[in-house]
C-alpha positions in Angstrom: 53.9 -98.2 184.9 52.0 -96.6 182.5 50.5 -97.5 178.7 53.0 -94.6 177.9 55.8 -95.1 178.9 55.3 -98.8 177.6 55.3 -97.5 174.8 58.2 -94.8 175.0 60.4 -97.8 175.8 59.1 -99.9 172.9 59.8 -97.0 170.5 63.5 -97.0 171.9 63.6 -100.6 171.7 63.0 -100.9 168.2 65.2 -97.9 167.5 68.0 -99.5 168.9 67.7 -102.6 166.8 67.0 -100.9 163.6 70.0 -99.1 164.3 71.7 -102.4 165.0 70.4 -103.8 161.7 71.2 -100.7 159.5 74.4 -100.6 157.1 74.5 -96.8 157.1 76.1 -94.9 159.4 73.6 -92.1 158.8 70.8 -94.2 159.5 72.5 -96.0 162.5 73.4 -92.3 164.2 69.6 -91.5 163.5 67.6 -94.2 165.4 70.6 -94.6 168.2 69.6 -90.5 168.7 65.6 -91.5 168.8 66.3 -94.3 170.8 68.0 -91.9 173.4 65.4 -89.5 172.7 62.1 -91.9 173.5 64.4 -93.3 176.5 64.6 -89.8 177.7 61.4 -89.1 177.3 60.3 -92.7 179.1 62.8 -91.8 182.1 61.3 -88.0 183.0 57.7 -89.2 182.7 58.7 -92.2 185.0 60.2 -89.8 187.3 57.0 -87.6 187.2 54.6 -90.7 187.6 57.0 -91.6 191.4 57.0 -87.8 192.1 53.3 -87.6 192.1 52.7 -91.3 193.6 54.9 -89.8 196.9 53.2 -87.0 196.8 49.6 -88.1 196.4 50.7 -90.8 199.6 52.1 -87.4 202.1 48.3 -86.2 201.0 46.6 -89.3 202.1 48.8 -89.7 205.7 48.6 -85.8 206.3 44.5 -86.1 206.1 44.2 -89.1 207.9 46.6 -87.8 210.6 44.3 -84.3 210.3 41.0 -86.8 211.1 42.3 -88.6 214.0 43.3 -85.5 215.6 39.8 -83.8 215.0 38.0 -87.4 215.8 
């Protein structure tokens, strides 16, 4: 996992206890929207991160399987 989305999913974190904390409805509504905004934002870039992991690992077998056949 990356430094980033570490730190998306801390941002949510404290969001969601500030929002736990707060006395104002405004306030409360605020941080529980950030908090589902930096999870958001933690979730696609996780998605992304696998995405390119799977892909970068087809790469790898396809040119290995490329240089055994040429070898």
């Amino acid at each position: 996992m990356s430094a980033t989305i570490d730190f998306y999913l801390a941002q949510a974190e404290k969001c969601t206890a500030e929002a736990g904390t707060s006395q104002l409805t405004q306030v409360r509504d605020r941080n529980l929207r950030a908090a589902a905004a930096w999870q958001a934002m933690a979730d696609k870039l996780l998605h992304t991160e696998t995405l390119r992991a799977e892909k970068e690992k087809l790469a790898a077998a396809v040119h290995r399987a490329a240089g055994s056949a040429n070898g």
